[in-house]
MMTF fields as JSON, N, C-alpha, C and O atoms, coordinates in Angstrom:
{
  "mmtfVersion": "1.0.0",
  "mmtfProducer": "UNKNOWN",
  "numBonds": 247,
  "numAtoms": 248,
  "numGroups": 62,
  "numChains": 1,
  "numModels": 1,
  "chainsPerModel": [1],
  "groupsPerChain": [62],
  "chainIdList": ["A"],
  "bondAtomList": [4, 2, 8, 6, 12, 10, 16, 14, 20, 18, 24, 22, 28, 26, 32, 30, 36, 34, 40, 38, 44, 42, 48, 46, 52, 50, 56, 54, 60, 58, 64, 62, 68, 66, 72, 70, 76, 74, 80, 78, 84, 82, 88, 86, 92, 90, 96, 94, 100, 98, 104, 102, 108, 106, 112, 110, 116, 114, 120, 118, 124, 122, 128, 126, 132, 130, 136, 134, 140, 138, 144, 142, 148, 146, 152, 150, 156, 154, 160, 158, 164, 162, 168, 166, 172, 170, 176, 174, 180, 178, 184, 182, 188, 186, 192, 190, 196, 194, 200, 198, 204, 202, 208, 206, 212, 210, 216, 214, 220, 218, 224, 222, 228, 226, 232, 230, 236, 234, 240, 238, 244, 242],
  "bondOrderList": [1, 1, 1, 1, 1, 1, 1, 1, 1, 1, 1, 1, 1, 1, 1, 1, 1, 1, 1, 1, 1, 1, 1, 1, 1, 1, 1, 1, 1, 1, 1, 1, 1, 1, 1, 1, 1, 1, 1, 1, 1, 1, 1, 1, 1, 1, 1, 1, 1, 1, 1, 1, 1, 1, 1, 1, 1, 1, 1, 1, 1],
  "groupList": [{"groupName": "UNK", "atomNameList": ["N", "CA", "C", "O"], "elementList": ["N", "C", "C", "O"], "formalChargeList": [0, 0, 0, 0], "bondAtomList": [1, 0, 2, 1, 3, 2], "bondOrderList": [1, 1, 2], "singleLetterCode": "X", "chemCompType": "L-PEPTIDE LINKING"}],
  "groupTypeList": [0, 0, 0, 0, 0, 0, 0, 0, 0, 0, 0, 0, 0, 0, 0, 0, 0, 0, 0, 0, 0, 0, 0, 0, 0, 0, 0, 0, 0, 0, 0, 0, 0, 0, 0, 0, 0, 0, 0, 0, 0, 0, 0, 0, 0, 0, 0, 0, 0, 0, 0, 0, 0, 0, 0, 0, 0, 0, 0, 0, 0, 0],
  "groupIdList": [1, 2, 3, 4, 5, 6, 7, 8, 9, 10, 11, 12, 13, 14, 15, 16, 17, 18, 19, 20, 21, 22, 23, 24, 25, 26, 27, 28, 29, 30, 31, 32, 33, 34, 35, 36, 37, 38, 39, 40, 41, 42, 43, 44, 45, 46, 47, 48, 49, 50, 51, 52, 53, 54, 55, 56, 57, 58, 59, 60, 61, 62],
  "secStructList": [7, 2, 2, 2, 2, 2, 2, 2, 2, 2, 2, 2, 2, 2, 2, 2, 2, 2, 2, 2, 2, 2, 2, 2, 2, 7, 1, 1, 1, 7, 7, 7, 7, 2, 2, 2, 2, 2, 2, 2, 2, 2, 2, 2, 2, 2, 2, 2, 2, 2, 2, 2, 2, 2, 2, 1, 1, 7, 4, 4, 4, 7],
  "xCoordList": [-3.126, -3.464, -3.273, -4.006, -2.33, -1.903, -2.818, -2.976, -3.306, -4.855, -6.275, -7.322, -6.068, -7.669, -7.417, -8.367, -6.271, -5.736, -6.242, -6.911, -5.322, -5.185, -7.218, -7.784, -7.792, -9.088, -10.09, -10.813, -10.016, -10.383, -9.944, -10.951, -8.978, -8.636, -9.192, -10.275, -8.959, -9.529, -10.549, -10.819, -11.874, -13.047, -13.26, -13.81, -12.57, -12.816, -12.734, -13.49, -11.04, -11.002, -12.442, -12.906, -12.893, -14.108, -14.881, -15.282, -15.282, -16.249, -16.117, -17.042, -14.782, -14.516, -14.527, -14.587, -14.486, -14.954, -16.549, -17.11, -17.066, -18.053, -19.036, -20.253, -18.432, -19.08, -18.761, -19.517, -17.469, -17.527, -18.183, -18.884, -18.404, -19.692, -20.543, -21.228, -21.134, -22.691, -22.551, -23.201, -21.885, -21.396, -21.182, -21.764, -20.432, -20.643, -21.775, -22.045, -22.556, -24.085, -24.86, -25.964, -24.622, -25.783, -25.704, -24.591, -26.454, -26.597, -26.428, -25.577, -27.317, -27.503, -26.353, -26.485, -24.81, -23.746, -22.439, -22.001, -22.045, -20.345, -19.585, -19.644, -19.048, -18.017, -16.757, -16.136, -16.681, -15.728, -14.137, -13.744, -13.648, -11.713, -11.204, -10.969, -10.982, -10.32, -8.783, -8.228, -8.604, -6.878, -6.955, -6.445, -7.336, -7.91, -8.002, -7.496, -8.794, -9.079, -8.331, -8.175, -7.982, -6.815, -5.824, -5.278, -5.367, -3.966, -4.751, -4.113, -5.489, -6.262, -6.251, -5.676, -6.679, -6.599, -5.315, -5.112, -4.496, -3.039, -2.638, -2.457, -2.546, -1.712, -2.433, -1.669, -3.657, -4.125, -3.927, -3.853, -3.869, -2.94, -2.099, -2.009, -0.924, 0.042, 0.659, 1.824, -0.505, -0.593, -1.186, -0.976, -1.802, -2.471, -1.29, -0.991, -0.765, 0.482, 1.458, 2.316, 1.868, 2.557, 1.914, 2.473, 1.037, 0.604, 0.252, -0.035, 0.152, 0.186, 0.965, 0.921, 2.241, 3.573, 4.057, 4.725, 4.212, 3.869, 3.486, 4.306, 2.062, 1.596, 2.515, 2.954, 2.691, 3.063, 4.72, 5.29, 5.198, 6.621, 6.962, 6.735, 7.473, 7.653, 7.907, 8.741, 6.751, 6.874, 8.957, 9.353, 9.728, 11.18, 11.892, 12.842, 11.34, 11.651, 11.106, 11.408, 10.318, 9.732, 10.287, 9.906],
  "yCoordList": [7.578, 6.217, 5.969, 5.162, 6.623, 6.224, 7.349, 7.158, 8.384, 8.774, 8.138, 8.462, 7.222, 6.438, 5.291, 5.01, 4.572, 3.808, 4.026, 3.4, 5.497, 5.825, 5.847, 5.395, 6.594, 6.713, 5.671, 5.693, 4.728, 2.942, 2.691, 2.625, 2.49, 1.608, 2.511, 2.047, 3.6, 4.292, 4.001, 3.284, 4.095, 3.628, 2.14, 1.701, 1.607, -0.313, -0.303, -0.857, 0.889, 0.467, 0.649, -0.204, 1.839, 2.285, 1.168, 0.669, 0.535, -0.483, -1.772, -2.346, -2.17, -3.316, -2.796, -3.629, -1.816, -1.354, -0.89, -0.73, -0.738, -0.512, -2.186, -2.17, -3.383, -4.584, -5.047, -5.658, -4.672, -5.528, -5.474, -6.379, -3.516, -3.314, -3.663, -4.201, -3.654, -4.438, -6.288, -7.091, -6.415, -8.259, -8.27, -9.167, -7.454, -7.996, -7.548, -7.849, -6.834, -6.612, -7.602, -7.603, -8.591, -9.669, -10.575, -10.697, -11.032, -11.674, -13.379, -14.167, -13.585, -14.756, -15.304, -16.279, -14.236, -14.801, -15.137, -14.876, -15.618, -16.399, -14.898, -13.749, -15.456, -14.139, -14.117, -15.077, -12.801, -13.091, -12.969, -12.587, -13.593, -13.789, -12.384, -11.648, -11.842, -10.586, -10.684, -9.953, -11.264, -11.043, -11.196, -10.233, -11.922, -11.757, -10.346, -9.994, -9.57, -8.604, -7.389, -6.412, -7.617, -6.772, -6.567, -5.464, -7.792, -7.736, -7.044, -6.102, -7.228, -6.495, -5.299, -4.651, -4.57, -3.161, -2.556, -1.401, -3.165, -2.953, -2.692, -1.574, -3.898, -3.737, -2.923, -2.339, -2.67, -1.46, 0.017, 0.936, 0.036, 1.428, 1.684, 2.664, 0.599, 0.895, 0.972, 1.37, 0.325, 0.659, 2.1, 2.437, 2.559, 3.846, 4.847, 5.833, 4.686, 5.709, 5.408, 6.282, 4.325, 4.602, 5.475, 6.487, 5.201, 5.75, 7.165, 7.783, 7.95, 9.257, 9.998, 11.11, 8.878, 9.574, 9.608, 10.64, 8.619, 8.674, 9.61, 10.045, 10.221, 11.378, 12.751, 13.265, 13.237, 14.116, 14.537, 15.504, 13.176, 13.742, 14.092, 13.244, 15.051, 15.795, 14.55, 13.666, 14.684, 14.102, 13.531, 12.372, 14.675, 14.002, 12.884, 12.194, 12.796, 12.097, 10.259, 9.21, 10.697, 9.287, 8.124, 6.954],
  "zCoordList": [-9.558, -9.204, -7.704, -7.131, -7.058, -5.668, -4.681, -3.475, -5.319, -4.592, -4.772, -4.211, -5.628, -6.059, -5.075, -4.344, -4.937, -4.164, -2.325, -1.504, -2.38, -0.722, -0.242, 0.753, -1.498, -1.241, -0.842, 0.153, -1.803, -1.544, -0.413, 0.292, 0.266, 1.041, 1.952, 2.311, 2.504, 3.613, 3.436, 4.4, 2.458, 2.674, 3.309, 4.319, 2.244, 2.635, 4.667, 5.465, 5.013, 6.127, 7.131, 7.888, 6.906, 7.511, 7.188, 8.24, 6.19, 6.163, 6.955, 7.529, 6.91, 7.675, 9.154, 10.058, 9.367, 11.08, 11.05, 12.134, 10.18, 10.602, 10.09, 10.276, 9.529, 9.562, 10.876, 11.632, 11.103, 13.277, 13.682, 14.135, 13.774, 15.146, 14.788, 15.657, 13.414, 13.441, 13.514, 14.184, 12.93, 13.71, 14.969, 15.58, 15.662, 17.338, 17.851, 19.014, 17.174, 18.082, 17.7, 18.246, 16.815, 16.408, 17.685, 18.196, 18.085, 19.503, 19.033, 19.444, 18.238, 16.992, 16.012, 15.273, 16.176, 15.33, 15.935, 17.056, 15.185, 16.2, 16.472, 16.034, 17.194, 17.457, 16.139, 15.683, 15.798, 14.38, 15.412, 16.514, 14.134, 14.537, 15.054, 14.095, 16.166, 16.728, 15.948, 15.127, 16.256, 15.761, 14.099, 13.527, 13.478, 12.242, 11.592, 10.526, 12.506, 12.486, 12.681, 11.949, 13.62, 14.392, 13.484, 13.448, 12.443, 11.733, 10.368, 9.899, 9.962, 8.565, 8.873, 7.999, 9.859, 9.968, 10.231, 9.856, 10.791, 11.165, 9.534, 9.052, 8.837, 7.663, 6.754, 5.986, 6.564, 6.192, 6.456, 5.64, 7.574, 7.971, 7.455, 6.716, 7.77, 7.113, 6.285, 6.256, 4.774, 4.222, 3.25, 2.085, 4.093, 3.924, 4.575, 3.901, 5.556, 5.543, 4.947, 5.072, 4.152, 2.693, 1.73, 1.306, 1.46, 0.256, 0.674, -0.351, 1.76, 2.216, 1.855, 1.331, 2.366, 1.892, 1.165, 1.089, -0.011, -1.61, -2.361, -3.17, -2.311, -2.134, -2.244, -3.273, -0.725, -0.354, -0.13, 0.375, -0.838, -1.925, -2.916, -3.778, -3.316, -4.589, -5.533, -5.338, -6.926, -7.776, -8.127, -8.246, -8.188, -8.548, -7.483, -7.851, -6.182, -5.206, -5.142, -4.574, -5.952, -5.75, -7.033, -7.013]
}
């Protein structure tokens, strides 16, 4: 479950970076919330290096 997890979210993260760059190239749309932004990918990370390390501790450790 905590690799179906780590897998999702790494995707989602790629998606939500790859909806910026095509939102800040629209010439025609508001500028989206940077810091908004900034903190979603932050806590996604770090959430994704939990769950790395989750992972890559011996099943009796966790």
């Amino acid at each position: 479950e905590a690799g179906w997890a780590r897998d999702r979210l790494a995707g989602c993260l790629a998606e939500l970076r790859e909806a910026v760059e095509v939102a800040s190239s629209e010439w025609w749309q508001r500028a989206l919330p940077d810091e908004r932004i900034d903190h979603a990918q932050q806590q996604g990370h770090r959430a994704l290096a939990l769950l790395v390390r989750q992972l890559s501790m011996p099943a009796a450790a966790v």
